[in-house]
TIVO-144957 format. One line per 8 residues: number of its first residue (from 0); their letters; for each residue x, y, z of C-alpha. Coordinates in Angstrom, 2 decimals, decimal comma. Example, Ala and Ser with C-alpha at 12.3 -4.5 7.8 and 13.67 -1.06 7.14 Angstrom:
TIVO-144957
0 = AS = 12,30 -4,50 7,80  13,67 -1,06 7,14
END
This chain:
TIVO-144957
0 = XXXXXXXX = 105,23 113,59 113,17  108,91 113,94 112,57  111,19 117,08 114,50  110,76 119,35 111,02  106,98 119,32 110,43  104,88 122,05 111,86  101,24 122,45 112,33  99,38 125,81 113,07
8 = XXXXXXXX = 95,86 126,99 114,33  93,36 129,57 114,81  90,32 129,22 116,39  88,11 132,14 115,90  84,86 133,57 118,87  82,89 135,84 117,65  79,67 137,23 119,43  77,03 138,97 117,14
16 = XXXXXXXX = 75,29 141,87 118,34  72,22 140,76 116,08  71,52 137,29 118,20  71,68 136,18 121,32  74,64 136,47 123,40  76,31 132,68 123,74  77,48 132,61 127,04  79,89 129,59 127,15
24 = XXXXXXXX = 81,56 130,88 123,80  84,76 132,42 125,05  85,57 129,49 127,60  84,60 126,41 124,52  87,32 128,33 122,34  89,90 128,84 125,02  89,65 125,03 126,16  89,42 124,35 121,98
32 = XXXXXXXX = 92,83 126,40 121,80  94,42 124,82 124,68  93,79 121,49 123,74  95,22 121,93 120,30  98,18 124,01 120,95  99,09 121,11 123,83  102,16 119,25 122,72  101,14 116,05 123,76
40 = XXXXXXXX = 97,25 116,71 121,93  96,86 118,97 118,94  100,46 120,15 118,87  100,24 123,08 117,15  101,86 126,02 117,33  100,71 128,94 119,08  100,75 133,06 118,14  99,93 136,32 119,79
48 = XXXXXXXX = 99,71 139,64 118,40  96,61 141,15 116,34  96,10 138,18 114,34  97,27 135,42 116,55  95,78 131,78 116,84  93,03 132,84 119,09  91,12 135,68 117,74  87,73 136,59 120,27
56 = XXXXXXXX = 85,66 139,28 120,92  82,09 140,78 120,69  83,47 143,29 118,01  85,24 141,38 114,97  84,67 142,25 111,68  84,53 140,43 108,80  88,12 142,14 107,87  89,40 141,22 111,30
64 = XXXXXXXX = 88,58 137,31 110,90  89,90 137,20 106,94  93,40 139,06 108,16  93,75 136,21 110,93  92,69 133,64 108,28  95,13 134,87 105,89  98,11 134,71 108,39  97,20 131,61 110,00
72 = XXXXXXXX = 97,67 130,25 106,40  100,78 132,67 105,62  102,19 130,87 108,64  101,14 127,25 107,41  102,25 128,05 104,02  105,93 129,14 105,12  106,45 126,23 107,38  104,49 123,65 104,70
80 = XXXXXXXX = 102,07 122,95 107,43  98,71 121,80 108,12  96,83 124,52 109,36  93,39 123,56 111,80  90,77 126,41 111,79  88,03 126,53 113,88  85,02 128,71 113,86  82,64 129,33 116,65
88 = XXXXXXXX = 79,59 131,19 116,76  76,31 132,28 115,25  76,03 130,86 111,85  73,29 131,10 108,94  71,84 129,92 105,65  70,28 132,19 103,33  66,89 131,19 102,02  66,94 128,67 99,64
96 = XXXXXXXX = 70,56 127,94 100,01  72,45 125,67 101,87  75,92 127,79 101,80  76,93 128,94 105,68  78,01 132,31 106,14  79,96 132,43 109,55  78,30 135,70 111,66  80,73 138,52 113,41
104 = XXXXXXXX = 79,36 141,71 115,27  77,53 143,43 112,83  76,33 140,56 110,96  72,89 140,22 110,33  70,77 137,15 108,70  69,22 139,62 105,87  72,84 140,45 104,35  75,49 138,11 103,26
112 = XXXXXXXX = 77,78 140,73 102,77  77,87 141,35 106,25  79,04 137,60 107,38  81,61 135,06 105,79  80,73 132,60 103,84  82,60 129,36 105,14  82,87 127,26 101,89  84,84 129,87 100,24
120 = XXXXXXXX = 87,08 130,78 103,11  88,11 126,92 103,66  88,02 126,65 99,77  90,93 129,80 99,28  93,04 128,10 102,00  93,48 124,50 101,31  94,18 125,86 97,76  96,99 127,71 98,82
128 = XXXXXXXX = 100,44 126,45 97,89  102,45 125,00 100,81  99,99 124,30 102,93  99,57 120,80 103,57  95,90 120,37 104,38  93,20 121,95 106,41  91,39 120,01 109,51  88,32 122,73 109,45
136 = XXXXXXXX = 86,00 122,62 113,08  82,53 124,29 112,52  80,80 124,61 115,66  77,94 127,08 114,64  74,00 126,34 113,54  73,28 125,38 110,24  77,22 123,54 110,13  77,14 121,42 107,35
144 = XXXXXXXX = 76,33 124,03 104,98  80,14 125,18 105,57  81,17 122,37 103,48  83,81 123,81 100,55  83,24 123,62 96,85  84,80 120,73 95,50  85,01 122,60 91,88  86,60 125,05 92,93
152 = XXXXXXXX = 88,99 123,18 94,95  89,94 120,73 91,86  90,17 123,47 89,73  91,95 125,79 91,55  95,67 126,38 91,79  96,80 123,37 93,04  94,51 121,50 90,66  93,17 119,30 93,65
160 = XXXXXXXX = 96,38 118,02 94,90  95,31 119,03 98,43  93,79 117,24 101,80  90,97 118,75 103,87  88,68 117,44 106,67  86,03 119,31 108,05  83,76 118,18 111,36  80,72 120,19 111,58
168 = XXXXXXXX = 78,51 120,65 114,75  74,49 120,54 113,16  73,36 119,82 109,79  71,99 122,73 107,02  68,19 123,20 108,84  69,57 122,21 112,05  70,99 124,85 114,89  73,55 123,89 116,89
176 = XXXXXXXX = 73,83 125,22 121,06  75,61 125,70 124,22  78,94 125,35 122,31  78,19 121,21 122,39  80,70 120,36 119,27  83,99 122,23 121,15  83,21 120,92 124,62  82,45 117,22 123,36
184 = XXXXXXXX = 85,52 117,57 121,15  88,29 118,74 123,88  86,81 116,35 126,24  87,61 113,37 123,91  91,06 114,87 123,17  91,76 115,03 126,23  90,31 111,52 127,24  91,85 109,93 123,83
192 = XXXXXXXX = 90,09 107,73 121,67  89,60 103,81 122,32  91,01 101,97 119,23  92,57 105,15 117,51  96,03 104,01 117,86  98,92 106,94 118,45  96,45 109,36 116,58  93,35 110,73 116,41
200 = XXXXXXXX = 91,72 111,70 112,97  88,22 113,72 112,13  87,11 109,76 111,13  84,43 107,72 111,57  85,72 106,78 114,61  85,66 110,31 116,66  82,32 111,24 114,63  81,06 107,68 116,62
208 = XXXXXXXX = 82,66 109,33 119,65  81,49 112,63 119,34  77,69 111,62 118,51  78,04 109,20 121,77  78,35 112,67 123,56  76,32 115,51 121,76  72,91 115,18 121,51  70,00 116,51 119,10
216 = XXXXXXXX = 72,79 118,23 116,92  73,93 115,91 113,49  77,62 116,05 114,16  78,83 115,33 110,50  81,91 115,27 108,92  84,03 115,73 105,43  86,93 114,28 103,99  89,29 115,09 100,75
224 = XXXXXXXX = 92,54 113,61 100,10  93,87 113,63 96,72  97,21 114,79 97,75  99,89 111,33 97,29  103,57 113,14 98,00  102,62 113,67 101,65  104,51 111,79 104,64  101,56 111,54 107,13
232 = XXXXXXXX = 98,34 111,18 107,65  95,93 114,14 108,14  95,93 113,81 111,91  93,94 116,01 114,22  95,48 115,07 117,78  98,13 112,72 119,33  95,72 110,10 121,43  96,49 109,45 124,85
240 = XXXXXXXX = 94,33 106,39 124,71  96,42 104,55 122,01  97,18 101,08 122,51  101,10 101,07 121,83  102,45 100,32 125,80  98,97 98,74 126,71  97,90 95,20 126,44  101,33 93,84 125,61
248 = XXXXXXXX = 102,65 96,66 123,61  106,59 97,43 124,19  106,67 100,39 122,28  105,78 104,58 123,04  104,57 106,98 120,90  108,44 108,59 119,76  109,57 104,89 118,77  106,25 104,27 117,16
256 = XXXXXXXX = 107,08 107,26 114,87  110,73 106,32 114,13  109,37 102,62 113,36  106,79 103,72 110,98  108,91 106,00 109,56  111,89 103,67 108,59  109,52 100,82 107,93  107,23 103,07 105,50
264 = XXXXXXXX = 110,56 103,95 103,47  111,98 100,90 103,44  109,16 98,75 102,35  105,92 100,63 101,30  103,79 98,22 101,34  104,45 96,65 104,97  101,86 97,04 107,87  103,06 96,92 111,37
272 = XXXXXXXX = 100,99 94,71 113,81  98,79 96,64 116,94  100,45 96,20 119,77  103,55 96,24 118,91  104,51 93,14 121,37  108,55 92,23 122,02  107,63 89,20 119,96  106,63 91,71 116,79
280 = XXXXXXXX = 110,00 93,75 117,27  112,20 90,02 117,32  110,31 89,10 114,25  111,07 92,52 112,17  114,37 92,74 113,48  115,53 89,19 112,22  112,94 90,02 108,87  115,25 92,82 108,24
288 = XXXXXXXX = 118,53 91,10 108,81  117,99 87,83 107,07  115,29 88,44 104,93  114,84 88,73 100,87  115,27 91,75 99,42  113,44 92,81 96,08  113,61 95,95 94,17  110,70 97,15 96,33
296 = XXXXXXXX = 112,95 97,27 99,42  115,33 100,50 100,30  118,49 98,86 101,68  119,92 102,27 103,31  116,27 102,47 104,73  116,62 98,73 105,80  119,56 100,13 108,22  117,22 102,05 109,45
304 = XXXXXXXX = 115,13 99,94 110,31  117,51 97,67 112,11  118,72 100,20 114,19  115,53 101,73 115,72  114,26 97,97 116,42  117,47 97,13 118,12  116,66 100,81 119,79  113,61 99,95 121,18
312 = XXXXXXXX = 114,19 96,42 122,16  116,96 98,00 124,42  114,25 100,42 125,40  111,86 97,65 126,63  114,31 95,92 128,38  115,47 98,90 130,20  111,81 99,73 130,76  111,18 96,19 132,32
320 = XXXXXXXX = 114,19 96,63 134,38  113,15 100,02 136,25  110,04 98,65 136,95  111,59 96,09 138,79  114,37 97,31 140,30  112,88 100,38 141,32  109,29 99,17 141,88  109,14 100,15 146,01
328 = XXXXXXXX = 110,14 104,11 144,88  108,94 104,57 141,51  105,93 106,83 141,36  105,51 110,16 138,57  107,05 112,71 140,91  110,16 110,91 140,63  110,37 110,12 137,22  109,55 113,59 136,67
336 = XXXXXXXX = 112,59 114,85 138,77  114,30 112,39 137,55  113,72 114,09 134,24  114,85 117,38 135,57  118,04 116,00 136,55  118,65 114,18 133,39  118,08 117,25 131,43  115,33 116,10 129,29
344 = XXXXXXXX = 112,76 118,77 128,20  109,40 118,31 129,58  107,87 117,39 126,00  109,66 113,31 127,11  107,03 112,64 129,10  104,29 110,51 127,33  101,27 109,39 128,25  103,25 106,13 129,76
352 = XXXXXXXX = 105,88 108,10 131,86  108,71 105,84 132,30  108,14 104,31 128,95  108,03 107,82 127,09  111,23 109,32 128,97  113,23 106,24 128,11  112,45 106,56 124,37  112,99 109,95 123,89
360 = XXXXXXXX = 116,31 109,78 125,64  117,61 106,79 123,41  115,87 108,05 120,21  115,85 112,06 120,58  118,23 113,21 123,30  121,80 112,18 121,94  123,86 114,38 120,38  125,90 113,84 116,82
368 = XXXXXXXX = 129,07 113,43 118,22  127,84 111,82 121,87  128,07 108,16 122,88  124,54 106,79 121,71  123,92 105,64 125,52  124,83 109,27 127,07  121,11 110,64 127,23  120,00 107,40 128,70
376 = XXXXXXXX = 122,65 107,00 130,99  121,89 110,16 132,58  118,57 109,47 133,02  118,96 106,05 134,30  121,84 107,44 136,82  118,98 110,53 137,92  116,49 107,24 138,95  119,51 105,12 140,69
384 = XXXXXXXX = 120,74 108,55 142,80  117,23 109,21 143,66  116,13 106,23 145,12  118,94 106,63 147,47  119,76 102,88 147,70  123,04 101,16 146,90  121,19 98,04 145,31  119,63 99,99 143,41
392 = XXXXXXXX = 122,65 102,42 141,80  124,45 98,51 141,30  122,07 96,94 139,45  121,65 100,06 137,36  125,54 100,15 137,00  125,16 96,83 135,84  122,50 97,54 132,89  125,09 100,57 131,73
400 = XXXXXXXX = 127,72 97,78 131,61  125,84 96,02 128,99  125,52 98,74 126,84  129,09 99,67 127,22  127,97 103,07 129,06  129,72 102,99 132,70  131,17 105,94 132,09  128,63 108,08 130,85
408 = XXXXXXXX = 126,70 106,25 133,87  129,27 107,05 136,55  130,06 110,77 135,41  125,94 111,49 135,47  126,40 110,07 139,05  128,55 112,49 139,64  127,13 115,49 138,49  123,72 114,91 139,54
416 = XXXXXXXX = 124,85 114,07 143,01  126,73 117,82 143,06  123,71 119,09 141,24  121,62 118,32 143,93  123,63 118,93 147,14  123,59 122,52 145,42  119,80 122,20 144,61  119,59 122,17 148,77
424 = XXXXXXXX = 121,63 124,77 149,46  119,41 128,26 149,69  119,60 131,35 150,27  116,01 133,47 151,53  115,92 136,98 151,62  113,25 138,70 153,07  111,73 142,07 153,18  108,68 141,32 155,18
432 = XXXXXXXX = 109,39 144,52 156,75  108,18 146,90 153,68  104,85 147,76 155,28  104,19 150,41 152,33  106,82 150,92 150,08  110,53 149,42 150,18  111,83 147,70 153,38  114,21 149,75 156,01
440 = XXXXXXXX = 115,66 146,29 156,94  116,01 142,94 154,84  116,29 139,14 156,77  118,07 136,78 155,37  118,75 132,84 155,79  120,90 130,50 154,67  119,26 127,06 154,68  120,65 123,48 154,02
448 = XXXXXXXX = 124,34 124,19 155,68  124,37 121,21 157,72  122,79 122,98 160,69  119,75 122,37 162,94  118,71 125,62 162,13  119,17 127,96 159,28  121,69 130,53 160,17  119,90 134,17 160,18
456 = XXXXXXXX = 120,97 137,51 159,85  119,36 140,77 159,51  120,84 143,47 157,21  120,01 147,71 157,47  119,30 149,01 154,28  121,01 152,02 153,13  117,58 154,06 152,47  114,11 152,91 152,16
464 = XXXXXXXX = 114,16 152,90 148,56  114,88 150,17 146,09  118,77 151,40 145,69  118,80 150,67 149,00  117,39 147,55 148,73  119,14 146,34 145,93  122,71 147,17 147,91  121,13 145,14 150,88
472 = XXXXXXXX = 120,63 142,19 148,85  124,35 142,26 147,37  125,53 142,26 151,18  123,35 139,50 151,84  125,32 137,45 149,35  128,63 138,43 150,14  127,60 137,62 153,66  126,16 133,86 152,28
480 = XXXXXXXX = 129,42 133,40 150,14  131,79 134,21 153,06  130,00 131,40 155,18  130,18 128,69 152,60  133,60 126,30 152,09  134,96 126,10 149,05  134,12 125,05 146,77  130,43 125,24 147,43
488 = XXXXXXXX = 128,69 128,10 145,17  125,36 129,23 146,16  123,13 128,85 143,63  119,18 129,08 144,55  117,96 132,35 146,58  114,12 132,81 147,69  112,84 136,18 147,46  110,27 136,72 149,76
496 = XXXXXXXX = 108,12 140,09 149,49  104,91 141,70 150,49  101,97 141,60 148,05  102,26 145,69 147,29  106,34 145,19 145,81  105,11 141,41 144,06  102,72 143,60 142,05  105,52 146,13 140,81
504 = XXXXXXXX = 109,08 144,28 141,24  111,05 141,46 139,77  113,22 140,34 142,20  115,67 138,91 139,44  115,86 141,78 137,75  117,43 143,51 140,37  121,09 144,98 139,86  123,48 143,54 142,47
512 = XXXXXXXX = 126,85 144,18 142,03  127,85 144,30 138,52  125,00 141,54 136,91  121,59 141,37 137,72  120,39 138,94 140,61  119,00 136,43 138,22  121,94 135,66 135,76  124,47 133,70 138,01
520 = XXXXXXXX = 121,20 132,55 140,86  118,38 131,11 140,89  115,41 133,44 142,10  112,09 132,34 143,27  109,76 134,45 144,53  107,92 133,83 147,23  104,93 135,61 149,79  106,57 137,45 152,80
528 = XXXXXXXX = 102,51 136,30 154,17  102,93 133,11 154,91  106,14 133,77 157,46  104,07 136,32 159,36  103,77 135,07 162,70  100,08 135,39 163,55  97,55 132,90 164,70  95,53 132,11 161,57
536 = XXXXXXXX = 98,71 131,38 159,95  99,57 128,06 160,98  95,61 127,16 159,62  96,48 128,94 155,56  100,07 127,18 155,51  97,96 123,59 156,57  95,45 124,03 153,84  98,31 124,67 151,29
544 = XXXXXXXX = 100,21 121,29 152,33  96,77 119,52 151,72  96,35 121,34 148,69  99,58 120,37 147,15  99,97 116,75 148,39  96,22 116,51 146,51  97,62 118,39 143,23  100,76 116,14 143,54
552 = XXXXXXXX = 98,47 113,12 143,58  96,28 113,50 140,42  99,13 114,22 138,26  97,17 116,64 136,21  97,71 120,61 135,47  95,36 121,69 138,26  95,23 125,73 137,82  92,04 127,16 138,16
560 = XXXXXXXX = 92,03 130,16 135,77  90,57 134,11 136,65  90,05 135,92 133,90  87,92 139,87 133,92  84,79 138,65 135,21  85,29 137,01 138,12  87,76 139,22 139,17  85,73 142,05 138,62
568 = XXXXXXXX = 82,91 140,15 140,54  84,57 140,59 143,93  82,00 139,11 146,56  82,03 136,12 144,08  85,46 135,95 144,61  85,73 136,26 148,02  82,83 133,40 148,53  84,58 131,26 145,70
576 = XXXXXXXX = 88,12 131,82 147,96  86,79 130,91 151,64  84,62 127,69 150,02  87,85 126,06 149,25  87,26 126,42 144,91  91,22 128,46 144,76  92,95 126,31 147,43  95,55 124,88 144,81
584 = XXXXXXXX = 96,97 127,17 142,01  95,68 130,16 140,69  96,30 131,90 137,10  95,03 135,38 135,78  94,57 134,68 132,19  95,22 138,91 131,67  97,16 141,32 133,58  94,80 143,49 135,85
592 = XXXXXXXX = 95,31 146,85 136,49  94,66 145,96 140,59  97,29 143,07 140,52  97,90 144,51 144,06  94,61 143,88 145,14  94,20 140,64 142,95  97,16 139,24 144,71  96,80 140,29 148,52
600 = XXXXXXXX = 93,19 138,93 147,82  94,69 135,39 146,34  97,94 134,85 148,11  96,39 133,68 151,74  94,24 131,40 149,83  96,36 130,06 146,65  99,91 128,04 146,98  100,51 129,12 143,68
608 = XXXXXXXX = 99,53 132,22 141,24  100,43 132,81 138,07  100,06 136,12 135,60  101,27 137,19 132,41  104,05 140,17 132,45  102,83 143,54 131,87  103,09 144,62 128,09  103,91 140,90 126,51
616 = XXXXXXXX = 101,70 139,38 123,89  101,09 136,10 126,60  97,91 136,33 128,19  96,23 134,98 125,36  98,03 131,74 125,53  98,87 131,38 129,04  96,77 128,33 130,06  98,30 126,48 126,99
624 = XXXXXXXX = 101,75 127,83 127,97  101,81 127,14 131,87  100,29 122,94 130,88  102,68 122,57 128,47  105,88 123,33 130,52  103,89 122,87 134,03  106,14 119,86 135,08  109,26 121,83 135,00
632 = XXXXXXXX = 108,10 124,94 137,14  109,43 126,64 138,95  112,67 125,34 138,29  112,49 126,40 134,40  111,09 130,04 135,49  115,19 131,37 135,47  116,50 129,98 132,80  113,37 130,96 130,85
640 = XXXXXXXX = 113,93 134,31 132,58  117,91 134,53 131,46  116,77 133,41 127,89  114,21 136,39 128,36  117,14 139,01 128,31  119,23 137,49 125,38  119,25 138,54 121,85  117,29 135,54 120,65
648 = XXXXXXXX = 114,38 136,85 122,73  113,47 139,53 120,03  110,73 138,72 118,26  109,79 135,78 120,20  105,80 135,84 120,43  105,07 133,97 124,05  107,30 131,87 125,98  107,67 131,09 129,26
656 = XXXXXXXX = 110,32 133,97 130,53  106,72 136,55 130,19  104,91 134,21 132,82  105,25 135,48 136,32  104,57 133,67 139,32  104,45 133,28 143,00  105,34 129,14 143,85  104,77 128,36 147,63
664 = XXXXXXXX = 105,80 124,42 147,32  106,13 122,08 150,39  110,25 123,05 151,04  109,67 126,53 151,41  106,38 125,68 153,60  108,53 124,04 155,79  110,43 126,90 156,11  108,18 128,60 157,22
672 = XXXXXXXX = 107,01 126,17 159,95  108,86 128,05 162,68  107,20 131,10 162,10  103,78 129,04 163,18  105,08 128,06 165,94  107,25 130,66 167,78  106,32 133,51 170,07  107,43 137,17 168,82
680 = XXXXXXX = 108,78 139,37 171,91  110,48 141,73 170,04  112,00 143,30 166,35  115,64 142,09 167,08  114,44 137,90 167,89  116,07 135,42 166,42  115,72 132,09 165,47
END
C-alpha cells in the first residue's frame, strides 16, 4: 500500500430487543475494530463522532446504521478508498427468500421494513463512485443470504467496474452464534496467515483458515473484481506471518512494497520469486542493468527498480551486520529505544524488528533535500551509543564509511549522546501532602545530577489552592535551573499527585510563569501512592517491578481494558484486583463519572492506567489508539499533548494528546525505593 492510499471501516453491533440478547457482541466488534484499525493489521482509518467507524448499542435504528453507512462511504469515496464494513448481530430471511435483512432494536422477523436488507446496502456502496472496493464481514445467522445483486451492481452507475468481497459467518438456513466469525477472524489477523505472503485476502486461503477454527457454521465467501485501473489487490490485512524475512528472505514488508511497485510498472508481466533471497535481489539487480529492453519495459521505471534493489541489498547487509556486531545486547527493548532516539515513528517497527526499522529508515525516513544515508545513520548511531561499547560504535563507524555517511553518523552521535544525558536529568515534584484538596507544601527532587542522592527541597505554597500551587511549582524550577551548570537545560519533570487532584488536574496544563508547564518540559504524571512510606508499600511497588519486567518480556500491548460493567460491578473488581488479573496496565475504555474512585481503587494495584479525556470523541477508539502508538509511551504523551493545543488540533477526531495516563515504569520505581525503606520521625526529614 503506497503513503497516498487510504482505507476506512465501520463495523456496526446492534442488539435487538425482539431476540435474545448476544452477550459477547460488544467485545467481538471492539476486538473486530481494533484489529482493523491496527496499522500493522487492517490499517484503516479510524472516526469518532455520531457516525464514526464503530457504531454499537441496544438502540440503533435502521436510520442510525444507513447514516454511518453513508459516511463510512462519503469518507471512502473522498479519499478513493476501500471501505471494509462489518455487520454483527441478529440476522433473518423472510420466508421463501434467501435475501438477509440485518436486525437493529426494533426489528422484528415479521417486517422487513423494520431491518436492512444487506444485499442492497453492500450493492449502493460498492456502486458508488470513488470508492475502490468493499471487503463486506457478515457475522449474523442466515449470512450468505447477504450476498449483493450482481444486476444491479453491473448495471448500476459504475457499470460493474467495481471490486467487492464479502465473508459470511453461516449459510441461508443456517444460524450463526457466540459471535464465532469475528473472534475466529481477529484471532487469525492477529496470528497471520501461513503461506499468505505480506497480505491477507478474504481467499480461499483464510476461508481454509477460518473453517479450521469455527465449527457447525458454513463460513462462505464472495468475490467480484471487474475493476482493471486499480494499483493493488483487494487486501483485507497486512500478515504478520508472511514469509518475506523468514526462511532465507532478505527483504521486509516496506521494501517488499517499493519492489513490487517499481517492478509492476516497469515490466507488467514479471513475477517476483517467494522469499525474496539475496541471491533473487543480485539476479534482478544485474537483470535490470544489463538486460534487454522491449517496448514492454518502462525505462524511467527501470531506474526505479535499480535503485530500491541496490536499497535493500544495503539494507540486508546492514541487517546482517547488527546482528552480528551487536548480537550480546540486541533484544526489542533496545531496538525500540533505539527507535526513539533515531526519531522514527512507531509505525517502523515490523513484524521483524530490526529488519523493519532498517527499511523504513532507508526507504521512508529521508528527506528531499537530506543525504540518502541520514535516517539510517541515525538509527544505526542510536544502536552503537546504546550498547555502550567502543567496538561496537567502530565497527558501526566503519559501515557509515562505506556508504559515505560519517558525518551524518558522527553528528547523530552527538546529539543522541546530549539527548540522553538530558533524558536522565529529572525533575519530581510532589504534592503528596494534598490530603483533600490542593497541597499547603510541594517536595521536590532533582534526580540524575551526579549525586548519591537526589538533592531535595521542600517549597510553602502561597495558599492551599491551585494558584498557589501553580506559583510553587514555578519556584521549584527556578530553584532546579539555578542548581544546574550551564549549559544543561532541564527538560523532563515528574508530577506526582494524590488520586483526588489525578481525577480533576493536568499537571501540564498548569500556568507557570508566562507558558504553561508542558510546552518547554516534559511532564509525566505519576501516583504520590507509591512514595508513601507505609509497610505494605514496599510489597505493591515489588509486584509492579514483576509486572513490568513480565510485560517487557512478551513484547505485546498487554492492557487489560474496564469498560461500564465491570466497573460498575465493584466486588468483582475488587476480587479481579487482589487475584493478580490488573497487576500490569489498566485502561477505562470511557470516562467514568467516579474516576476518583476508579483510580484510588486501581492505582495500588495497576503500574499503569489509562483513560480517555473528559469531553473528546476517544473512548471509542482508545484500545486501537493506545496499541498503535503503545511503543512510544509515555515519551510521545507531551508532544502529543503540545500538538493538542496547536491550531492543527481543530477538527482532529482522536489522537493521542486526548489519552490520559498515569505511567509508573521501573526509573521512577526506583525512585521511590527509599521511601520503602526509610523510617519517618517527623514532617521536616530529609533524605
Amino acid at each position: 500500500m503506497t503513503d497516498e492510499q487510504r482505507r476506512h471501516v465501520l463495523v456496526v453491533g446492534a442488539q435487538c430487543t425482539a431476540m435474545r440478547r448476544l452477550s459477547r457482541l460488544e467485545e467481538a466488534a471492539r476486538a473486530l475494530h481494533d484489529v482493523l484499525t491496527t496499522p500493522a493489521l487492517g490499517a484503516c482509518t479510524p472516526r469518532t463522532g455520531s457516525n464514526g467507524s464503530l457504531l454499537l448499542g441496544s438502540t440503533l435504528t435502521t436510520e442510525d446504521v444507513r447514516a454511518a453507512v453513508r459516511e463510512a462511504v462519503r469518507c471512502a469515496r473522498e479519499d478513493n478508498a476501500v471501505l471494509v464494513l462489518a455487520l454483527l448481530g441478529h440476522g433473518f430471511t423472510p420466508p421463501l427468500q434467501a435475501d438477509l435483512y440485518f436486525m437493529v432494536a426494533g426489528s422484528t422477523t415479521g417486517s422487513t421494513i423494520s431491518a436492512l436488507n444487506v444485499g442492497q446496502l453492500l450493492t449502493d456502496a460498492v456502486d458508488e463512485p470513488g470508492v475502490e472496493g468493499v471487503i463486506a464481514l457478515v457475522d449474523t445467522c442466515h449470512a450468505t443470504g447477504g450476498m449483493p445483486d450482481m444486476r444491479r451492481i453491473t448495471g448500476g452507475v459504475r457499470a460493474g467496474r467495481t471490486r467487492m468481497s464479502v465473508v459470511t459467518a453461516a449459510a441461508a438456513g443456517q444460524e450463526a452464534r457466540d459471535m464465532r466469525l469475528s473472534f475466529a477472524l481477529v484471532a487469525a489477523l492477529r496470528e497471520g496467515i501461513a503461506g499468505a505472503h505480506t497480505t491477507v485476502y478474504a481467499d480461499a486461503l483464510l476461508i481454509e483458515n477460518l473453517r479450521g477454527r469455527v465449527r457447525g457454521q458454513a463460513i462462505g465467501r464472495f468475490e467480484y473484481d471487474n475493476d482493471p485501473f486499480v494499483a493493488e489487490g483487494l487486501w483485507l490485512a497486512r500478515n504478520v506471518r508472511s514469509a518475506p524475512g523468514a526462511g532465507g528472505g532478505v527483504v521486509g514488508p516496506a521494501g517488499m512494497r517499493d519492489l513490487e511497485q517499481a517492478v509492476s510498472m516497469w515490466r507488467a508481466d514479471m513475477r517476483l520469486p517467494t522469499p525474496r533471497t539475496r541471491g533473487d535481489l543480485d539476479e534482478l539487480y544485474t537483470f535490470a542493468r544489463e538486460g534487454r529492453i522491449d517496448d514492454t519495459a518502462d525505462p524511467q521505471w527501470r531506474d526505479r527498480v535499480i535503485q530500491v534493489v541496490e536499497t535493500l541489498l544495503t539494507c540486508a547487509d546492514t541487517v546482517s551486520l547488527l546482528n552480528t556486531v551487536l548480537a550480546d545486547v540486541l533484544t526489542s527493548d533496545l531496538l525500540r529505544e533505539a527507535r526513539q532516539l533515531a526519531g522514527l515513528p512507531p509505525e517502523a517497527e515490523g513484524a521483524q524488528l530490526l529488519r523493519g526499522l532498517v527499511e523504513y529508515a532507508a526507504l521512508r525516513a529521508s528527506g528531499v533535500d537530506e543525504p540518502r544515508w541520514k535516517a539510517p545513520a541515525r538509527l544505526v548511531a542510536a544502536l552503537a551509543e546504546l550498547s555502550g561499547s567502543a567496538d561496537v560504535v567502530a565497527r558501526l563507524r566503519s559501515w557509515a564509511g562505506g556508504l559515505g555517511a560519517v558525518t551524518e553518523f558522527n553528528d547523530a552521535r552527538t546529539e543522541l549522546a546530549r539527548k540522553r544525558q538530558q533524558g536522565e536529568l529529572r525533575l519530581v515534584v510532589s504534592l503528596a501532602g494534598a490530603l483533600t484538596d490542593w497541597p499547603e507544601e510541594v517536595d521536590a527532587w532533582l534526580v540524575g545530577t551526579g549525586e548519591r542522592l537526589p538533592v531535595h527541597h521542600r517549597f510553602r505554597c502561597e495558599s492551599a489552592d491551585r494558584l498557589g500551587t501553580g506559583r510553587a511549582i514555578g519556584a521549584v524550577l527556578a530553584w532546579a535551573r539555578g542548581r544546574l551548570p550551564s549549559p544543561e537545560q532541564l527538560v523532563n519533570v515528574d508530577v506526582a499527585a494524590p488520586a483526588h487532584l489525578l481525577a480533576r488536574w493536568q499537571p501540564e496544563e498548569e500556568k507557570v510563569g508566562r507558558r504553561l508547564l508542558g510546552v518547554n518540559h516534559d511532564v509525566v504524571v505519576r501516583w504520590s501512592g507509591r512514595m508513601d512510606p507505609a509497610e505494605e508499600n514496599a510489597e505493591m511497588n515489588d509486584a509492579a517491578r514483576k509486572a513490568l519486567r513480565a510485560m517487557a518480556s512478551c513484547g505485546a500491548v498487554s492492557v487489560e481494558w474496564i469498560g461500564v460493567s465491570v466497573l460498575d460491578d465493584r466486588q468483582g473488581l475488587e476480587r479481579g484486583l487482589m487475584t493478580g488479573r490488573y497487576d500490569t496496565a489498566v485502561g477505562l475504555d470511557h470516562h467514568p463519572d467516579t474516576l476518583q474512585d476508579a483510580l484510588e481503587l486501581l492505582l495500588p494495584y495497576a503500574p499503569i492506567i489509562l483513560w480517555p479525556r473528559p469531553g473528546t470523541r476517544t473512548a471509542g477508539v482508545l484500545p486501537s489508539l493506545v496499541r498503535q502508538h503503545w511503543h512510544s509511551l509515555p515519551d510521545g504523551l507531551p508532544a502529543a499533548y503540545r500538538q493538542r493545543w496547536s491550531q492543527e488540533h481543530e477538527g482532529c477526531g482522536a489522537c493521542l494528546g486526548d489519552v490520559r495516563t498515569v505511567w509508573h515504569d521501573e526509573a521512577w520505581l526506583e525512585f521511590c525505593r527509599p521511601f520503602e525503606q526509610r523510617v519517618v520521625v517527623g514532617p521536616e526529614e530529609e533524605w
